[in-house]
C-alpha positions, 0 to 999 in steps of 0.5 A: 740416966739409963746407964748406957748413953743414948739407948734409951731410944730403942726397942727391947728386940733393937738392944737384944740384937745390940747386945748379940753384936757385942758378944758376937765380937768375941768370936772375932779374931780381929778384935782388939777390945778387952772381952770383960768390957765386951762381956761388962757392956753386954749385960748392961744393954741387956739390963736395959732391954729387960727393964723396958720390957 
């Protein structure tokens, strides 16, 4: 199990792209998502995308 279900399928720049998205929610004034889990979710993709690299 990679950690974060089901991205083990993509490519290294498709998860860095993910990962943008959630730390682009951040920003948003209409997101209702707790920014540690937003943050905590981010550095896993991450993690995986350095790992295929």
């Amino acid at each position: 199990m990679d950690g974060v279900y089901g991205m083990s399928t993509y490519t290294v720049e498709e998860l860095d792209e993910i990962a943008d998205e959630y730390l682009g929610r951040l920003d948003d004034p209409m997101n209702t998502d707790d920014p540690k889990w937003i943050r905590r979710r981010e550095k896993r993709i991450r993690k995986l995308a350095r790992q295929k690299e």
